[in-house]
N, CA and C of each residue as an Amber inpcrd file, in Angstrom:
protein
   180
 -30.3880000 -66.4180000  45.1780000 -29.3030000 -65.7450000  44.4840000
 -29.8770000 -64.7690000  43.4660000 -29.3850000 -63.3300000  43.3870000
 -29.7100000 -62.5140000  42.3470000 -29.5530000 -62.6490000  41.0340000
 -30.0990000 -62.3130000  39.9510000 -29.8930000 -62.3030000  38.8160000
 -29.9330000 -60.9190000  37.8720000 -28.9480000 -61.4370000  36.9080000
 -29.4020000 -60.2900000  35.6170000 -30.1760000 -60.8790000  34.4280000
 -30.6340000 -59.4110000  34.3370000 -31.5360000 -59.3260000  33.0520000
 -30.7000000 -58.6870000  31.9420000 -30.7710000 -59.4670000  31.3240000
 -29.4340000 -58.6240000  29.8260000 -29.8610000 -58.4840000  28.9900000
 -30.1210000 -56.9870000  28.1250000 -31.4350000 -56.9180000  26.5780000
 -29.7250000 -56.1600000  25.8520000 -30.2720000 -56.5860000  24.7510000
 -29.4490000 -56.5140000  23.9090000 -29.6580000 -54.8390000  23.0650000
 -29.0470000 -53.9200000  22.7040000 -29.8330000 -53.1760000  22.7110000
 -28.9830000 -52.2730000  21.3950000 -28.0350000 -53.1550000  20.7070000
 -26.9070000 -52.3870000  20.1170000 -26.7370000 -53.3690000  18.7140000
 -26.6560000 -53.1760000  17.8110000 -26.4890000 -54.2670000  16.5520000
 -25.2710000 -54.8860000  16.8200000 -24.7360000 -56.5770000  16.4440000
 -23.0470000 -56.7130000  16.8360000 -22.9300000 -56.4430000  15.1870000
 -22.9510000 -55.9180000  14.4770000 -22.6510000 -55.9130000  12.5260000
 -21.6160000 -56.0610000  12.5840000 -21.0580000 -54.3810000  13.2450000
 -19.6410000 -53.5360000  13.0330000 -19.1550000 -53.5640000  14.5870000
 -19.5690000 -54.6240000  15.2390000 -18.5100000 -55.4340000  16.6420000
 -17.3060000 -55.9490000  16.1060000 -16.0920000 -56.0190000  17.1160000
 -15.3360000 -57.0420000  16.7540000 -15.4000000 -58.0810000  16.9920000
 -15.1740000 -58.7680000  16.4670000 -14.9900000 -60.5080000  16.5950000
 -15.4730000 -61.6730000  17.4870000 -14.4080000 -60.6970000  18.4210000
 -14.6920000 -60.9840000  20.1460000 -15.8730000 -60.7230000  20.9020000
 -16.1440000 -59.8660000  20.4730000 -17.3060000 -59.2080000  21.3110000
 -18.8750000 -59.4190000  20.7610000 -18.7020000 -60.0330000  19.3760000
 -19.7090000 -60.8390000  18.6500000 -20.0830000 -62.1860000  19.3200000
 -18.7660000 -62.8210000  19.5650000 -18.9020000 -63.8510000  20.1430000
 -19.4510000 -64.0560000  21.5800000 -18.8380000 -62.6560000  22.4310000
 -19.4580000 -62.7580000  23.9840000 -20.7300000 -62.9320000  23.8750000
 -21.1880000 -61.7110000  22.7160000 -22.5770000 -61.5790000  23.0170000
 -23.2760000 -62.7700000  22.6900000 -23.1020000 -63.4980000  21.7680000
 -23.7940000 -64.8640000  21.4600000 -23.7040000 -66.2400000  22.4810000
 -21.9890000 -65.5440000  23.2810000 -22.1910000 -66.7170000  24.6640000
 -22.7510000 -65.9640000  25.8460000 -23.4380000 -64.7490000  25.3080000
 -24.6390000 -64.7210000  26.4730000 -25.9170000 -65.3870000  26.0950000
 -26.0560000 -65.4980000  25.5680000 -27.4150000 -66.2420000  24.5640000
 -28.2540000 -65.3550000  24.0740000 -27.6040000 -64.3600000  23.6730000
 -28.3520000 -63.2890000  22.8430000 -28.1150000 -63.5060000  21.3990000
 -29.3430000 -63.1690000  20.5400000 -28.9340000 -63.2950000  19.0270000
 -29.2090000 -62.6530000  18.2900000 -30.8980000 -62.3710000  18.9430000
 -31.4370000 -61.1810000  18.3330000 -31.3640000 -59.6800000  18.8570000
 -31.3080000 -58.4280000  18.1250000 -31.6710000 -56.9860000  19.0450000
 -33.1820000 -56.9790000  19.3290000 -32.9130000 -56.2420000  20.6840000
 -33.8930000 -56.1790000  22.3140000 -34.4640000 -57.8600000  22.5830000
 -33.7510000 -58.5610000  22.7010000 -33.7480000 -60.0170000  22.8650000
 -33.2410000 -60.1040000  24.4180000 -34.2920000 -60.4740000  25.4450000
 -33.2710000 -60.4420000  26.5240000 -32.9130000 -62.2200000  27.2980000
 -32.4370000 -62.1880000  28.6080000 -32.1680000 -63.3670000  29.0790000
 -31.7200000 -63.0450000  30.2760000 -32.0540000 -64.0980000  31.3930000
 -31.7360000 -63.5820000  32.7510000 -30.8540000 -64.8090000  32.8660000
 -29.7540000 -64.3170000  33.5160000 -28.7420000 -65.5070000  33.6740000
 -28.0550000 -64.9860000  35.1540000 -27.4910000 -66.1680000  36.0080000
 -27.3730000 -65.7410000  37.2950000 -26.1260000 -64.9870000  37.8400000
 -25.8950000 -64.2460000  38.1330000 -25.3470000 -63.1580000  39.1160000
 -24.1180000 -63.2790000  39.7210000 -22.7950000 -63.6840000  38.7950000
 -21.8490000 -64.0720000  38.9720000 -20.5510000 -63.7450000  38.5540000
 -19.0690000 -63.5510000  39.0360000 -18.5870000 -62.9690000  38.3310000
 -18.0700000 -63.4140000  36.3060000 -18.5130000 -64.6440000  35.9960000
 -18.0030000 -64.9990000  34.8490000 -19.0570000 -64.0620000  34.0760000
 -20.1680000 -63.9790000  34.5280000 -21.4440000 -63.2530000  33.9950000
 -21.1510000 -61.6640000  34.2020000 -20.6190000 -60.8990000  35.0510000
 -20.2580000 -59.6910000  35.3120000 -18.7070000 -59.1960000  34.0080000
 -17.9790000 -60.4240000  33.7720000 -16.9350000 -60.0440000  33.2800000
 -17.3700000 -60.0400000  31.9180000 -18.4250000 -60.7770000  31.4960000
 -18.9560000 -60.9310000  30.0650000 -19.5740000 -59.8240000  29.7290000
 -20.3280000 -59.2140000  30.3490000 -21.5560000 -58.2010000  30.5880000
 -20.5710000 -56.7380000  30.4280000 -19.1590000 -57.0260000  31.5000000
 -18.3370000 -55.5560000  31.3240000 -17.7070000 -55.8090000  30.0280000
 -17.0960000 -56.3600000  29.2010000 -16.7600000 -56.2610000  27.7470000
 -17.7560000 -55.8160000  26.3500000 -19.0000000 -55.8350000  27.1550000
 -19.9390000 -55.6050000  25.6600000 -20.6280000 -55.1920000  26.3400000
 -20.1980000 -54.2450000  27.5420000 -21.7160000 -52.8680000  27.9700000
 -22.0020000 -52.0360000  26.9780000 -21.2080000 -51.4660000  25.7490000
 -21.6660000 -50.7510000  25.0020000 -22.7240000 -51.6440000  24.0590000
 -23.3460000 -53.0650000  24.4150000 -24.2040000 -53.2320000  23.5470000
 -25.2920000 -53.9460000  24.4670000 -24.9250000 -53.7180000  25.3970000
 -25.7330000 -54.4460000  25.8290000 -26.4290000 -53.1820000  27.2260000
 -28.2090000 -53.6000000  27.6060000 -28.0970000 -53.3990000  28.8260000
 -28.6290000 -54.2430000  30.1280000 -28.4770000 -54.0890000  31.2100000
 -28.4640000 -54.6370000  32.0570000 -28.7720000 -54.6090000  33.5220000
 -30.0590000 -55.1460000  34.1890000 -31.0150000 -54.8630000  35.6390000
 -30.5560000 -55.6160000  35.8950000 -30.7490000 -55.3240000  37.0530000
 -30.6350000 -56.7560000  38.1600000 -31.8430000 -56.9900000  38.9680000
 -32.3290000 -58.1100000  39.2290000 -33.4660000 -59.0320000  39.6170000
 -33.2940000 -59.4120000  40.8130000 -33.9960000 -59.5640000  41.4560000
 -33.6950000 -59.9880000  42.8010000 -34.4740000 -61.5390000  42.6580000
């Protein structure tokens, strides 16, 4: 099964709320902090709400 690679690449300071929180239930905490997590849509829907902070490869 494929995976993503997700680096964080955006400060959450001046995020909202929500989108502070996605990013921390990706398991990101720190900026350019990354994590490969697997290739799915709960992971695709997380990833499309906080593309402006985040970026994102995919792994085979």
């Amino acid at each position: 099964m494929a995976n993503l690679k997700i680096t964080l690449v955006k400060s959450t300071i001046g995020a909202v709320p929500k989108h502070k929180r996605t990013v921390e239930a990706l398991g990101l905490k720190k900026l350019n902090k990354t994590v490969v997590l697997p290739d799915n849509a709960a992971t695709r829907g997380m990833v499309q709400q906080v593309r402006h902070l985040v970026k994102v490869e995919e792994e085979a």
